[in-house]
C-alpha positions as CSV (number, residue, x, y, z in Angstrom):
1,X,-74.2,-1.6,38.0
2,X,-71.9,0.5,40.1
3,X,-69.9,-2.0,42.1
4,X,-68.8,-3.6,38.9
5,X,-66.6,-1.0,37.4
6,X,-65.4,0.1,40.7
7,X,-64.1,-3.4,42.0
8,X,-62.4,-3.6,38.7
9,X,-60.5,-0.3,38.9
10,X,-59.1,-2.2,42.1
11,X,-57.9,-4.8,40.9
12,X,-56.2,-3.3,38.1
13,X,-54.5,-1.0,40.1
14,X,-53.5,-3.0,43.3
15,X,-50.7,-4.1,40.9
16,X,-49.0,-1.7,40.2
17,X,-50.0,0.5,43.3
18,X,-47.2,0.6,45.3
19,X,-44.9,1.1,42.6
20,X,-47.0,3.9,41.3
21,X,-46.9,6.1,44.7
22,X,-43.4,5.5,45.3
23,X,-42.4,7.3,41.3
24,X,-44.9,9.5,42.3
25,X,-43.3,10.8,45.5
26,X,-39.8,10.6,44.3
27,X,-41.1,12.9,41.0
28,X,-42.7,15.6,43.1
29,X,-39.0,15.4,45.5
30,X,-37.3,15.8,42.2
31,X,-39.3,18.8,41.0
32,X,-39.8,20.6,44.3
33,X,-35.5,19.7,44.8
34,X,-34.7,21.3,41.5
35,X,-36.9,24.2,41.6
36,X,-37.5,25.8,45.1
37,X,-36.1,25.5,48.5
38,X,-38.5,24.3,51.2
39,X,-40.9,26.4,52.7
40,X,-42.9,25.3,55.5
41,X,-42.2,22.7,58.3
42,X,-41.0,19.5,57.9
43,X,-42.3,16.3,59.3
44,X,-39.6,13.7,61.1
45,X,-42.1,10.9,60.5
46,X,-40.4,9.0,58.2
47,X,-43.9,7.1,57.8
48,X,-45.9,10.2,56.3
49,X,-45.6,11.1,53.0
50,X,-42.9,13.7,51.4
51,X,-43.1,17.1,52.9
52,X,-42.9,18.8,49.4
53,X,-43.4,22.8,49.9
54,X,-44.0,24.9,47.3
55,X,-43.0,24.6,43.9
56,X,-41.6,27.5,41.9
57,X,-40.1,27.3,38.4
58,X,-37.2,29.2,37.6
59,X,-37.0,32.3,36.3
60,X,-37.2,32.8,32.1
61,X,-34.2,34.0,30.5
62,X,-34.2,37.8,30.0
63,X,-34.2,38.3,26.3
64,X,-37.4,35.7,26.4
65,X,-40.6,37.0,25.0
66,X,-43.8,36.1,26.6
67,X,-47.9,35.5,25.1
68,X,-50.1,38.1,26.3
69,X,-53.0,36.3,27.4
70,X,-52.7,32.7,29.1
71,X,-55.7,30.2,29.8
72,X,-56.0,28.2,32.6
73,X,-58.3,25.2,33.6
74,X,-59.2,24.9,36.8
75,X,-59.6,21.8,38.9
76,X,-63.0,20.2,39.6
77,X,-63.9,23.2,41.7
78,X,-66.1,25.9,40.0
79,X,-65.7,29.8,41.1
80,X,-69.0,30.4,42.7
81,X,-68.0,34.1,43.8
82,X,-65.2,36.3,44.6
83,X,-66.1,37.3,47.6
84,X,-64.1,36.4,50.9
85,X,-67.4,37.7,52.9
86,X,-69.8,35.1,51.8
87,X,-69.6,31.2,52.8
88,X,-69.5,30.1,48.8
89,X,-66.3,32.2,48.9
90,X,-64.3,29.4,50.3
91,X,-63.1,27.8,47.3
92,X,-59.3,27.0,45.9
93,X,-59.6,28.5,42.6
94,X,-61.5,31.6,44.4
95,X,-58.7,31.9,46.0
96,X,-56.6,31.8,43.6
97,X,-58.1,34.9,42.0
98,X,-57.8,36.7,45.7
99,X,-53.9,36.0,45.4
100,X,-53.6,38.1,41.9
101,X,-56.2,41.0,42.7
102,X,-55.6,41.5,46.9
103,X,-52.9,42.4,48.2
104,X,-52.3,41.7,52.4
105,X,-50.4,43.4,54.9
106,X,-47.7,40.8,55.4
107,X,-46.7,37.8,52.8
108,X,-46.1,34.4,54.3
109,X,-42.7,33.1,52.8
110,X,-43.2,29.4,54.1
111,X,-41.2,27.9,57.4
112,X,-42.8,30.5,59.5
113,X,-41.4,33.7,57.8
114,X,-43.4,36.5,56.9
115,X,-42.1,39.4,54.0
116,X,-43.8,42.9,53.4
117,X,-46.8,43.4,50.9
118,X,-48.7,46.6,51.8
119,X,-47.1,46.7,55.2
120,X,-43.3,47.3,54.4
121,X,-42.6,46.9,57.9
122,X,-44.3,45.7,61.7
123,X,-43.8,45.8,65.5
124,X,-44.9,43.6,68.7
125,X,-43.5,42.9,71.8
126,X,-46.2,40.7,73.2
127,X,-48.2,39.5,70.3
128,X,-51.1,41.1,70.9
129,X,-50.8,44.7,69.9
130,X,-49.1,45.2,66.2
131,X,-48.3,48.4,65.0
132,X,-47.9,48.3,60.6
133,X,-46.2,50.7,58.6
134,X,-47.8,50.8,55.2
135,X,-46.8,51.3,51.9
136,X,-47.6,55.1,50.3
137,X,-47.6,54.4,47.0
138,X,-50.6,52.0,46.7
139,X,-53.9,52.4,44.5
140,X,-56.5,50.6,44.4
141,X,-58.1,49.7,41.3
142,X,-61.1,52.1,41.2
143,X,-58.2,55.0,41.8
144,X,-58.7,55.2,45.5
145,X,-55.5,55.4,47.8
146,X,-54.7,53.3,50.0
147,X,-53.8,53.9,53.7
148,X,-54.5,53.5,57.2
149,X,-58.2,53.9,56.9
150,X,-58.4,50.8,54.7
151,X,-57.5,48.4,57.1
152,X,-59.7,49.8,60.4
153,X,-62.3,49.6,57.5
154,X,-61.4,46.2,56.4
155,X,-61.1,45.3,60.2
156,X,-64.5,47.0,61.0
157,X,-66.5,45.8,57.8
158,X,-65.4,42.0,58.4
159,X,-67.6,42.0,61.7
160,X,-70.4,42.2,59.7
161,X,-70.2,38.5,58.4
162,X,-69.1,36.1,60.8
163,X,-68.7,32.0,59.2
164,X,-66.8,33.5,56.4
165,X,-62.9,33.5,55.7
166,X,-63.0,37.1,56.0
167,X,-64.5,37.5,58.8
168,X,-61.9,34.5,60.6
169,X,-58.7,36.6,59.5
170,X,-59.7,39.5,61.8
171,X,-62.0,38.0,64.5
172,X,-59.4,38.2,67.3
173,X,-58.9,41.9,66.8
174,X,-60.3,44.2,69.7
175,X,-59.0,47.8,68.5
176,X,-58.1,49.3,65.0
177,X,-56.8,52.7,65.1
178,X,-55.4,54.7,62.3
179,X,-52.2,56.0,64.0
180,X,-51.3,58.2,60.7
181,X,-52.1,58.1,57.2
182,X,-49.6,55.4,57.1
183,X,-49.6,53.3,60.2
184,X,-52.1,51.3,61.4
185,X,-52.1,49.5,64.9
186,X,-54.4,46.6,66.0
187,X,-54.9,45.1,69.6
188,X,-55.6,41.6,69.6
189,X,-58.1,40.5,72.9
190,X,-55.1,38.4,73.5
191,X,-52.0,36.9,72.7
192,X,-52.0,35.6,69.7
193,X,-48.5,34.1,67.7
194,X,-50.7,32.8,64.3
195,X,-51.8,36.0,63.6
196,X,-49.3,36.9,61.4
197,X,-50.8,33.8,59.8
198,X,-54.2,34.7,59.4
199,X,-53.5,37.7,57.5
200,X,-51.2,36.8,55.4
201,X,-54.0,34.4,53.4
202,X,-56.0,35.2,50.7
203,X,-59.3,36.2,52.7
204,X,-57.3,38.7,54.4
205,X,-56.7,40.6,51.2
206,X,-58.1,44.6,51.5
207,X,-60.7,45.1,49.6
208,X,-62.2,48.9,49.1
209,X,-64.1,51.4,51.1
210,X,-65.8,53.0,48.9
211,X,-67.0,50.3,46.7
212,X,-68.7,48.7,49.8
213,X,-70.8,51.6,50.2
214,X,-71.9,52.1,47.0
215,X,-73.4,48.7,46.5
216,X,-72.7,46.8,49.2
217,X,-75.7,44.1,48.5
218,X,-74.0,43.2,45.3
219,X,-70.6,40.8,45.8
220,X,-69.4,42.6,42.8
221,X,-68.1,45.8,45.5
222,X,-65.1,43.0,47.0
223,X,-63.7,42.8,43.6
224,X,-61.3,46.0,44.0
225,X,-58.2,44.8,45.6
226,X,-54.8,47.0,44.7
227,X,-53.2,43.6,43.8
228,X,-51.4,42.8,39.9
229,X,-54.6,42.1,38.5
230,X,-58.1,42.8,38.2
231,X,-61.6,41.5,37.1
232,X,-62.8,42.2,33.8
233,X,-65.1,39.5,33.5
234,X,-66.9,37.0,35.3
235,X,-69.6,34.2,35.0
236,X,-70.6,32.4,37.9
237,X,-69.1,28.5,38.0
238,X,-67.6,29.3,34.8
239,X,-64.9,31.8,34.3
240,X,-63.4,34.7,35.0
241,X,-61.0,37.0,33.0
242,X,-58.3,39.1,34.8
243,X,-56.3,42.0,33.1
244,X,-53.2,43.1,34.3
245,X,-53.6,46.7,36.5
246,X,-51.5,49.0,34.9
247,X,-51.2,51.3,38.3
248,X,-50.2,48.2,40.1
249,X,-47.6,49.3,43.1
250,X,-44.9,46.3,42.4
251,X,-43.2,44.6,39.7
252,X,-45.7,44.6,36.9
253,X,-46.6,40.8,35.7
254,X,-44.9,39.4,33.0
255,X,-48.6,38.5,31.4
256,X,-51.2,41.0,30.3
257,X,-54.6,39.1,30.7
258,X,-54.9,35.4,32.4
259,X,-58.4,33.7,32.1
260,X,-59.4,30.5,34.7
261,X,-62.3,28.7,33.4
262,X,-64.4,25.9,34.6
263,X,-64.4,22.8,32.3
264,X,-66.7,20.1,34.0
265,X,-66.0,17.6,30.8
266,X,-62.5,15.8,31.5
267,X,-62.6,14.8,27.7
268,X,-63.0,18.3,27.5
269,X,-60.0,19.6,29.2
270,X,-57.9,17.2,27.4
271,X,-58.9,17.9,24.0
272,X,-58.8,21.5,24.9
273,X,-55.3,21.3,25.9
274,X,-54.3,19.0,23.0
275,X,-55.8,22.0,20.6
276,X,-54.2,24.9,22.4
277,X,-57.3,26.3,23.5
278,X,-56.0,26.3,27.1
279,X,-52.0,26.5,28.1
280,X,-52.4,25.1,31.7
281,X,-54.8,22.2,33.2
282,X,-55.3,21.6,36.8
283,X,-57.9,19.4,36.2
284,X,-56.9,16.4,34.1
285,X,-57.6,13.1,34.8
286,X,-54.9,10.6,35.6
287,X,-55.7,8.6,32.3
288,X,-55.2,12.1,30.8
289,X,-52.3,13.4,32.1
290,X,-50.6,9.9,31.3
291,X,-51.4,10.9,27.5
292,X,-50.2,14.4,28.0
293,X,-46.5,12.9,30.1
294,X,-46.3,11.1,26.6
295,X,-46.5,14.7,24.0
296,X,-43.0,16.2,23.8
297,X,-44.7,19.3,24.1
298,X,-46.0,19.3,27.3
299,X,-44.9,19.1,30.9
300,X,-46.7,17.4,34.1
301,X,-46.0,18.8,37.3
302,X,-46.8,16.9,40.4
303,X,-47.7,18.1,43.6
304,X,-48.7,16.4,46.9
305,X,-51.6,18.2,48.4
306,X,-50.1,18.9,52.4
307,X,-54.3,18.9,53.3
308,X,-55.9,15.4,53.3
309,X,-59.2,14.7,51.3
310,X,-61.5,13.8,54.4
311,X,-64.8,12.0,55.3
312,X,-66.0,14.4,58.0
313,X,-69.0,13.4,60.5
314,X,-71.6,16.5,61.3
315,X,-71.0,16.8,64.8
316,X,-74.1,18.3,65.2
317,X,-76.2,15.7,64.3
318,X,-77.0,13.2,66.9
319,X,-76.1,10.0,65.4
320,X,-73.0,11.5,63.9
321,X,-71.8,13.2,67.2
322,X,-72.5,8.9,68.9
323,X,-68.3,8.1,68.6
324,X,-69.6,4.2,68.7
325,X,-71.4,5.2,65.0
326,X,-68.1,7.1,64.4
327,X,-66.0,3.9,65.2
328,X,-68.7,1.6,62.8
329,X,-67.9,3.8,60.1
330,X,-64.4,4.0,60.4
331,X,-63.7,0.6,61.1
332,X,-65.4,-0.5,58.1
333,X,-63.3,1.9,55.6
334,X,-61.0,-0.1,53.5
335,X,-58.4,3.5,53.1
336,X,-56.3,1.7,50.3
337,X,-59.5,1.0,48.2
338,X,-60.9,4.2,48.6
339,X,-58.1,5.9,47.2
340,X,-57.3,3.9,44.1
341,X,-61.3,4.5,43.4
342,X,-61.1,7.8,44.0
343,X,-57.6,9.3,42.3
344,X,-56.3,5.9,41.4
345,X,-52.0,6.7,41.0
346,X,-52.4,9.8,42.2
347,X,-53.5,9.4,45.5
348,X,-51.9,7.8,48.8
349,X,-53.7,6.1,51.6
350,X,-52.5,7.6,55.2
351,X,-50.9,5.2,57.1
352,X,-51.4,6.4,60.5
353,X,-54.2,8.4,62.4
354,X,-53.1,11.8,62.8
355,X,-55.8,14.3,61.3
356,X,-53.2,17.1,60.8
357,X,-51.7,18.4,57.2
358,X,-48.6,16.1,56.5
359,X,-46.7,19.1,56.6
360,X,-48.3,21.0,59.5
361,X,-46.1,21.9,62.3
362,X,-45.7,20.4,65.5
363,X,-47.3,17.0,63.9
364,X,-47.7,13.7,66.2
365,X,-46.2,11.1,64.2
366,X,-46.9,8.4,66.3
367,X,-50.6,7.9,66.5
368,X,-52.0,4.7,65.1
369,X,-54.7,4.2,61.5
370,X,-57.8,2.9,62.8
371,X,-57.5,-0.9,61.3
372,X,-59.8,-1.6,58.4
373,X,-61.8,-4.5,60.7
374,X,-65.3,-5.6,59.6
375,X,-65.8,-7.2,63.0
376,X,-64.7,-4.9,65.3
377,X,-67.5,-2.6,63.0
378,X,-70.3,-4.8,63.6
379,X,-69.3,-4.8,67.3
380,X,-69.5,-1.2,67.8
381,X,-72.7,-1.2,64.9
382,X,-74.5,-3.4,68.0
383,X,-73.5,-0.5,70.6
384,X,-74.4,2.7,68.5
385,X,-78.2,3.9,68.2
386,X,-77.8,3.6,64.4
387,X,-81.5,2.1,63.7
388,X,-81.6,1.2,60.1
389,X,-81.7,5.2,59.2
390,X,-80.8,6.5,55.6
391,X,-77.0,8.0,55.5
392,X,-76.2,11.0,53.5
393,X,-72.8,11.1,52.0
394,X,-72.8,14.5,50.5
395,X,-69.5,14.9,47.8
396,X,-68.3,17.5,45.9
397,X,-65.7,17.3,42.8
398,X,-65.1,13.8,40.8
399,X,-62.8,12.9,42.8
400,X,-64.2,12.5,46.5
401,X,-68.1,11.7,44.5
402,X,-65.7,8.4,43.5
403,X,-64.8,7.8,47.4
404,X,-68.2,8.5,48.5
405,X,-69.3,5.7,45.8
406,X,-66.9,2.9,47.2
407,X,-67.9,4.3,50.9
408,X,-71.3,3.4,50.2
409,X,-70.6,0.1,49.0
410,X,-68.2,-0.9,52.0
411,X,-70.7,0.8,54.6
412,X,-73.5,-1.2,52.8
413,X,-71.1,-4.5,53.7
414,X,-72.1,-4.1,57.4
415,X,-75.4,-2.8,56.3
416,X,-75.5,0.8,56.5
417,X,-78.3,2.4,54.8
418,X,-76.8,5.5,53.2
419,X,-77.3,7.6,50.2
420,X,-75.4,10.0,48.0
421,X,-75.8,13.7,47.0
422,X,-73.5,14.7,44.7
423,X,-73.2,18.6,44.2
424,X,-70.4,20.8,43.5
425,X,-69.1,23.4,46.0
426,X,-70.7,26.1,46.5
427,X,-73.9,23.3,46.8
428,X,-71.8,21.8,50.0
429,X,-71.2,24.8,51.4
430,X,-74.6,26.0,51.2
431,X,-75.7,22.6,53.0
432,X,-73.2,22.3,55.5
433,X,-74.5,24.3,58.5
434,X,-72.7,26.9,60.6
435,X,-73.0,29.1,63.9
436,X,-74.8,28.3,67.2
437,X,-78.7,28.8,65.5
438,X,-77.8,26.2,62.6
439,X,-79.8,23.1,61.9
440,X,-77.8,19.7,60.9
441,X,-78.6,19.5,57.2
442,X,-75.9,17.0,56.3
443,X,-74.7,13.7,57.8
444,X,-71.3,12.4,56.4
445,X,-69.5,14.4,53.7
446,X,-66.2,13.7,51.5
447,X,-64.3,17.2,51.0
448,X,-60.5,18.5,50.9
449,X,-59.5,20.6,53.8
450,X,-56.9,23.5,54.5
451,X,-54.5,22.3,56.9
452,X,-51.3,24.4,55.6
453,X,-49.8,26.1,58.7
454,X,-50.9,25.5,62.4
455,X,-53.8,28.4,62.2
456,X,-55.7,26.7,59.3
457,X,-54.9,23.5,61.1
458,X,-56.5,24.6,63.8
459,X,-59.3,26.5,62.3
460,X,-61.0,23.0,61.5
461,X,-61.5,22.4,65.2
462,X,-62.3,25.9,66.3
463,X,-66.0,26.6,67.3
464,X,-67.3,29.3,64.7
465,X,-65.0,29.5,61.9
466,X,-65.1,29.4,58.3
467,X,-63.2,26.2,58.1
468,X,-65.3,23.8,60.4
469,X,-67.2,22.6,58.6
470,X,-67.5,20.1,60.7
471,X,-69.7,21.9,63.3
472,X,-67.0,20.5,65.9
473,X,-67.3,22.2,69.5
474,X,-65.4,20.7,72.2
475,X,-64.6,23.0,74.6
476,X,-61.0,21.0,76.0
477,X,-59.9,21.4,72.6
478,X,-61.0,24.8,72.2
479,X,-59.3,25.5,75.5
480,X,-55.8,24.0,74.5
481,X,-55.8,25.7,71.0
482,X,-56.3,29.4,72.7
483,X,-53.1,27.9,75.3
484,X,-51.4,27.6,72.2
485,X,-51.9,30.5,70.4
486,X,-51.1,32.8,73.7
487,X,-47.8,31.0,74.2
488,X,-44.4,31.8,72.8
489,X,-43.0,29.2,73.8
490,X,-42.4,27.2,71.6
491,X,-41.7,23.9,72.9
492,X,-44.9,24.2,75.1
493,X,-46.8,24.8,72.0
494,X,-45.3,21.4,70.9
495,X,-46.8,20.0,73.4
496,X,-49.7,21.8,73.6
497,X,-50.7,20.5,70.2
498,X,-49.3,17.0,70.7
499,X,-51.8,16.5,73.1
500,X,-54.3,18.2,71.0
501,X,-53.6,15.7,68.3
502,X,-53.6,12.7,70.3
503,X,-57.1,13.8,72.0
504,X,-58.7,14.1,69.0
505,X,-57.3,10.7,67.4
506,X,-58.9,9.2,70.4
507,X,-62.6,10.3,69.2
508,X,-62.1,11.5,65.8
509,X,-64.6,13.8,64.3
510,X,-63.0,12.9,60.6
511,X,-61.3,10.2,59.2
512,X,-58.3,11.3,56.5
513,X,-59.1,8.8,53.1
514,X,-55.8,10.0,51.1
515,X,-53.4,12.3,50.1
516,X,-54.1,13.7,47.1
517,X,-51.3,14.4,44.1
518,X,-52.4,16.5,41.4
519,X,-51.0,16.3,38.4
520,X,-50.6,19.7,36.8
521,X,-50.5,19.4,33.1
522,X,-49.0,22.9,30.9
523,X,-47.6,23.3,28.0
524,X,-43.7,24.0,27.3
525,X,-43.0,27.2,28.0
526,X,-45.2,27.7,31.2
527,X,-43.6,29.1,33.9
528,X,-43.8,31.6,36.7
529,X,-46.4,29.3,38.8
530,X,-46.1,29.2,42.5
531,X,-47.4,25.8,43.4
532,X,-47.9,25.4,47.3
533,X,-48.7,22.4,49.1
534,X,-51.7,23.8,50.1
535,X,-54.1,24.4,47.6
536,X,-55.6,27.3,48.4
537,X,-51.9,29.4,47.8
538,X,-51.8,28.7,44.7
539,X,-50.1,32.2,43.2
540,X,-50.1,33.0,39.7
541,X,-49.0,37.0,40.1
542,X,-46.1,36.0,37.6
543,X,-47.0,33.2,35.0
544,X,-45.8,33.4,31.9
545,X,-46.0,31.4,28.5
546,X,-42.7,32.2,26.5
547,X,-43.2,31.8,23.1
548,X,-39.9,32.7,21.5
549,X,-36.3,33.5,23.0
């Protein structure tokens, strides 16, 4: 009953396909033109999709008047917790929240810059000892100050839970030592030219001291950050309410109150928005947002994800770790298919190999797709150990459960046994498997990955992190990416990771499916968003809704 519905959804798209991805591209150039400079690297491929950066409305006029509470539906990714020291912690919209209620040391500013947050100022001469002068103005929201102490704590604390975000932003840090009340220095155990990087994401934000020791079982204690907002109200995968924090160190927000919800319904979130009931929707479907483009009274604001959505192979499991299974099941993807089933007009097929963010730095852009070739599937089917096994494809979010659905039918062409588990995040997180003592629970999964700036890029591949979720250990590849983090120089880190691209390509532990564009739908009169082409930096510190001027 599946295959039905889905082979039609092809062919009514191949159409108008090409045309679609082409006004799609040149609408999310146009926004990202008009509204905000660059910010990030820029691909020369001229074959790779539009490097986009971040996109940043302008300013309101100053006599405008603004709602005090704004509602905002997330995408098809539920807030499990918000807490960047436990593994269901790595989700977009949780990290969203981290934006508006931590604050980190440094702020990244996009084409490797970094700006002051609670650091107003830093020193290195070799990249591996930092010395931070902090801010001494900062509260957190509990009403405890914040200073040196906070970070070594921070620093110290995060050793505790190794596989989470947290713990990643501060693993390479040997010594903390509060210097004075105000300056902070931290040795690295080596060289290390990302860290900037590192902690200027969302898991890096300092949380508080004293709230960890008071109830440090419950995940409730990371919720005091000394950022613009803070947590008034929160229900597992559903919502959570933020007020704005009246003691806040900076520029207070333009909006008192901002609540992100979860609406699993996409009729839902379209009548929702249709009835006021929510101002923003990051969640609407592409038949929706084509109704919404249509209403004078909103706006649709594209943006091209820079991380791929990927079909990722559990390296850990022995049939997944054979690279002539690997090859079966990559041969035997039809990409264009896959991502017409899965985002239909608002998703773009790669057209090369290379597993990095489109955006990334130091990207290859000459390393081949690996062809869509039934035969050359069943060749390498006859060399694997595959034996007639059931295939999981775990998915999480509409989106990739819709590519693992036209997967399974083209795997089942060569006659791949495989079924699917659909779940939501936190559900994949919990069953993919980290660390050295973990046990292969998964086999295939479809899932969105951060590949932003070089670190996160190369977090994917790193042995032990939060982001490999691919249980990927190689140690060549582990040994070029430390090369290239202990390195200044930067065109031998170039070619340091145009190797490291090329190496992987050659026995891929992922295959990229599409580029996703997501259609932001809002009312008029939203503004104030800082839309990145990563999805995880999404900032909403200074939305607003005007609603007279």
């Amino acid at each position: 009953m599946l295959i039905l519905p889905i082979m039609a959804r092809i062919l009514l798209s191949k159409v108008k396909k090409l045309i679609a991805v082409l006004l799609v591209a040149c609408m999310v150039f146009i926004v990202v033109a008009a509204c905000a400079p660059a910010a990030g690297p820029v691909t020369t491929d001229p074959t790779a999709p539009p490097a986009t950066g971040p996109t940043m409305p302008p300013p309101p006029p100053p006599e405008a008047r603004f709602a005090e509470h704004i509602d905002i539906i997330i995408d098809n990714t539920t807030i499990p917790v918000v807490n960047a020291f436990i593994p269901a912690g790595n989700s977009g919209p949780t990290h969203w929240v981290y934006m508006m209620t931590h604050d980190r040391l440094v702020e990244n500013l996009g084409d490797g810059e970094y700006g002051p947050m609670l650091a107003i100022d830093w020193r290195t001469t070799d990249w591996q000892t930092f010395v931070f002068y902090l801010r001494d103005d900062v509260y957190f929201h509990n009403g405890d100050h914040f200073t040196a102490d906070c970070v070594v704590f921070n620093i110290t604390m995060s050793r505790r839970y190794p596989g989470t975000l947290g713990f990643d932003r501060w693993r390479t840090v040997e010594t903390v030592t509060a210097l004075d009340t105000y300056v902070v220095e931290i040795v690295l155990e080596q060289m290390h030219v990302d860290f900037l990087f590192d902690i200027s994401t969302a898991p890096a934000g300092i949380v508080n001291e004293r709230a960890y020791n008071e109830d440090s079982e419950n995940p409730e204690w990371a919720w005091i950050g000394t950022g613009p907002f803070l947590i008034t109200d929160f229900a597992t995968n559903d919502y959570v309410t933020l007020q704005r924090f009246d003691n806040f160190w900076g520029e207070a927000p333009p909006t008192q109150s901002v609540t992100l919800r979860h609406i699993p319904e996409p009729a839902a979130r379209l009548v929702m928005m249709q009835n006021r009931e929510s101002d923003v929707s990051f969640g609407t479907t592409p038949e929706d947002l084509e109704i919404l483009q249509a209403d004078p009274d909103f706006q649709v604001i594209p943006a091209l994800f820079n991380a791929p959505n990927v079909l990722g192979f559990n390296m850990k499991d022995p049939l997944m770790s054979d690279r002539n299974f690997r090859m079966v099941v990559m041969h035997a993807l039809n990409l264009e298919e896959i991502a017409i089933v899965a985002a239909g007009e608002w998703a773009i097929a790669p057209v090369d190999g290379n597993l990095w963010g489109y955006a990334t730095e130091f990207r290859h852009p000459g390393i081949p797709r690996i062809p869509f070739d039934l035969e050359l599937a069943k060749q390498y089917l006859d060399a694997s150990p595959y034996n007639g096994e059931e295939i999981e494809i775990t998915a999480a979010v509409a989106t990739n459960i819709r590519a693992a659905e036209i997967i399974q039918h083209q795997l089942g062409q060569i006659g791949l046994n495989t079924t699917i588990n659909a779940t939501d995040v936190p559900g994949l997180v919990t069953h993919l498997a980290y660390g050295e003592d973990s046990t292969a629970q998964i086999h295939l999964f479809a899932s969105g990955f951060t590949m932003g700036a070089i670190g996160s890029a190369t977090n994917v591949f790193f042995p032990g992190t939060g982001s490999n979720r691919l249980n990927f250990n190689d140690p060549y590849v582990t040994d070029i990416i430390q090369r290239a983090r202990v390195t200044g120089d930067v065109e031998e880190r170039r070619a340091l990771f145009m190797h490291l691209q090329e190496y992987i390509a050659a026995d891929p532990p992922q295959i990229n499916m599409f580029w996703r564009v997501n259609g932001i739908a809002a009312i008029n009169g939203i503004g104030g968003m800082h839309i990145g082409y990563d999805t995880l930096s999404y900032n909403f510190r200074n939305i607003f809704k005007i609603i007279d001027y």
